[in-house]
C-alpha positions as CSV (number, residue, x, y, z in Angstrom):
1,X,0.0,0.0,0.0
2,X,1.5,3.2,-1.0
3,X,2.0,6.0,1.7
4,X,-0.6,9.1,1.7
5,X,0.1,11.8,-0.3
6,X,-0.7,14.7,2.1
7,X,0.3,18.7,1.1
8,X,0.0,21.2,2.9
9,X,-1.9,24.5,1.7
10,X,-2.4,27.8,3.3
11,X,-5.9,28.9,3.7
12,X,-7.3,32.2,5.9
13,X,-9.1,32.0,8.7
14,X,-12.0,35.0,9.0
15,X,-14.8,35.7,11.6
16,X,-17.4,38.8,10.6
17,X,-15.8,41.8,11.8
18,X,-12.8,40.6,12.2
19,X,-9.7,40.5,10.0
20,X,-8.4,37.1,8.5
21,X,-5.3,35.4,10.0
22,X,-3.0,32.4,8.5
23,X,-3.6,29.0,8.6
24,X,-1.9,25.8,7.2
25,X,-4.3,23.1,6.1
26,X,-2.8,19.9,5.9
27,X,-4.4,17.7,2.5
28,X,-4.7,14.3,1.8
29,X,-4.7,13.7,-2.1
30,X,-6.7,10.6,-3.3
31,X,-6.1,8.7,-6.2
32,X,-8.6,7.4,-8.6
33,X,-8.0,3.9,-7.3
34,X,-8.1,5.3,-3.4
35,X,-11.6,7.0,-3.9
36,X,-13.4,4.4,-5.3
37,X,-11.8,2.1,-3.0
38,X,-13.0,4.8,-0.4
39,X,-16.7,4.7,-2.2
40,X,-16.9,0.6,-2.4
41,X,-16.5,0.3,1.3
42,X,-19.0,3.3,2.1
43,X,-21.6,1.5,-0.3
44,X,-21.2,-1.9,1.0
45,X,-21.0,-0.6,4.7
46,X,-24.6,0.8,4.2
47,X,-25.8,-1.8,2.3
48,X,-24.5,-4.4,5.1
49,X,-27.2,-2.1,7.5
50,X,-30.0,-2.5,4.4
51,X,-29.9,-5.9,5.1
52,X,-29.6,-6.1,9.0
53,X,-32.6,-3.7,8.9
54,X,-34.4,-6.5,7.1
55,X,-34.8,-8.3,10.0
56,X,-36.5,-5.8,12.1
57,X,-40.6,-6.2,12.1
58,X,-41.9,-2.4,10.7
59,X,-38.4,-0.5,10.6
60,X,-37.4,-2.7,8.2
61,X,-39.9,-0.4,5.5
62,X,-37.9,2.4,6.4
63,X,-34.8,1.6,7.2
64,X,-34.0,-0.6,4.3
65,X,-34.9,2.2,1.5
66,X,-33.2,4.7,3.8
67,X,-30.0,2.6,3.9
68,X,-29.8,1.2,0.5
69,X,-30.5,5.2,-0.9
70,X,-27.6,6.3,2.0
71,X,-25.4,4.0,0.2
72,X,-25.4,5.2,-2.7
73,X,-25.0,8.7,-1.7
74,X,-22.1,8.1,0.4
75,X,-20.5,6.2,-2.5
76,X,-21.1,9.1,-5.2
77,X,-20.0,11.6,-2.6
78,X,-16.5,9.8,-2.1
79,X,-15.9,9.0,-5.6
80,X,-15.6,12.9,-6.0
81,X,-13.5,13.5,-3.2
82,X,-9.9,14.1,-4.4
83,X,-8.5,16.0,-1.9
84,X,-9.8,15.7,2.3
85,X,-9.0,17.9,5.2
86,X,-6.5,16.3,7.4
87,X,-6.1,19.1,9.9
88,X,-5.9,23.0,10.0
89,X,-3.3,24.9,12.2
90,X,-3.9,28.5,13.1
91,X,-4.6,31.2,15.6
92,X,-8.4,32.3,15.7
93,X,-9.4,35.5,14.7
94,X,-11.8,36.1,17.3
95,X,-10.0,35.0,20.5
96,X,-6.4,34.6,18.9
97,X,-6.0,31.1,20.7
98,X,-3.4,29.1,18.1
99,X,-4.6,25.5,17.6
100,X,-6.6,22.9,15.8
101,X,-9.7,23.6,13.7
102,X,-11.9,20.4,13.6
103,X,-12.5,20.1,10.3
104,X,-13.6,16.8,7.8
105,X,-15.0,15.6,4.7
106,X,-13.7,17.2,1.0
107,X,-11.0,19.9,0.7
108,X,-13.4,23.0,-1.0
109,X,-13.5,26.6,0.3
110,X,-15.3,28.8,1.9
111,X,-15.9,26.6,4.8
112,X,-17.1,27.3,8.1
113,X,-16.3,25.3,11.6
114,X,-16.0,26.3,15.3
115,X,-13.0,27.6,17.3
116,X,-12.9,25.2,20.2
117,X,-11.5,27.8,22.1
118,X,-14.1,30.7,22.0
119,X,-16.7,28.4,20.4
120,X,-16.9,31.4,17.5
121,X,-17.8,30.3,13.8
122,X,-14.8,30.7,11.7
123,X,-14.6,31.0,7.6
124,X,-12.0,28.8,5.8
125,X,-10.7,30.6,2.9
126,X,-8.3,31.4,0.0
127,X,-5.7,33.8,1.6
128,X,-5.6,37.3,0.3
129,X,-3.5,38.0,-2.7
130,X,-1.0,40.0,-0.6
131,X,-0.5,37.2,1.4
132,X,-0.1,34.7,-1.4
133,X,3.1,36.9,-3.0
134,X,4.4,37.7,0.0
């Protein structure tokens, strides 16, 4: 198995009001053959609920559609994922705390997420152009 490819990228972070502040966000790249690896197991994990859900007297007309329809979702959703959020690094713009953003699922911005420090909603974003050149 070959070892992730993980970049790192530098984002802003932003809070309303307030100006934005650097970050690092650490990426992890997929392959075509990791993402639909990544999808099959998704798929076959919600499909492996479809069918435990048979079993259950009533539910089973709800959570059998619901499952099999999840599945597919999941599955379509990480086929498309090439890049996912590993971790982003950076001081908060509200309460200047440096740390950890908790952050999952595909790499796309704007994003928002919490400060676990302040507990203030924070925007993920393309750093200004100033701070791209310099």
């Amino acid at each position: 198995m070959p070892a992730p490819s993980i970049e790192e990228r530098p984002i802003a972070l932003a809070a309303f009001g307030k100006g934005s502040r650097p970050a690092i966000a650490r990426v992890r790249l997929w392959g075509r053959g990791e993402r639909m690896g990544r999808a099959a197991k998704g798929l076959l994990a919600y499909w492996a609920l479809a069918a435990a859900g048979a079993f259950i007297p009533v539910a089973h007309l709800f959570l059998v559609p619901g499952f099999l329809i999840g599945g597919i979702v999941v599955g379509l959703r990480r086929s498309g994922e090439d890049a996912t959020f590993e971790e982003v690094r950076g001081a908060c713009p509200l309460c200047g705390v440096e740390g950890e953003f908790r952050v999952r699922g595909k790499f796309a911005l704007p994003r928002e997420t919490d400060c676990a420090g302040c507990g203030g909603r924070v925007m993920l974003r393309e750093p200004e152009l100033e701070t791209r050149i310099g």
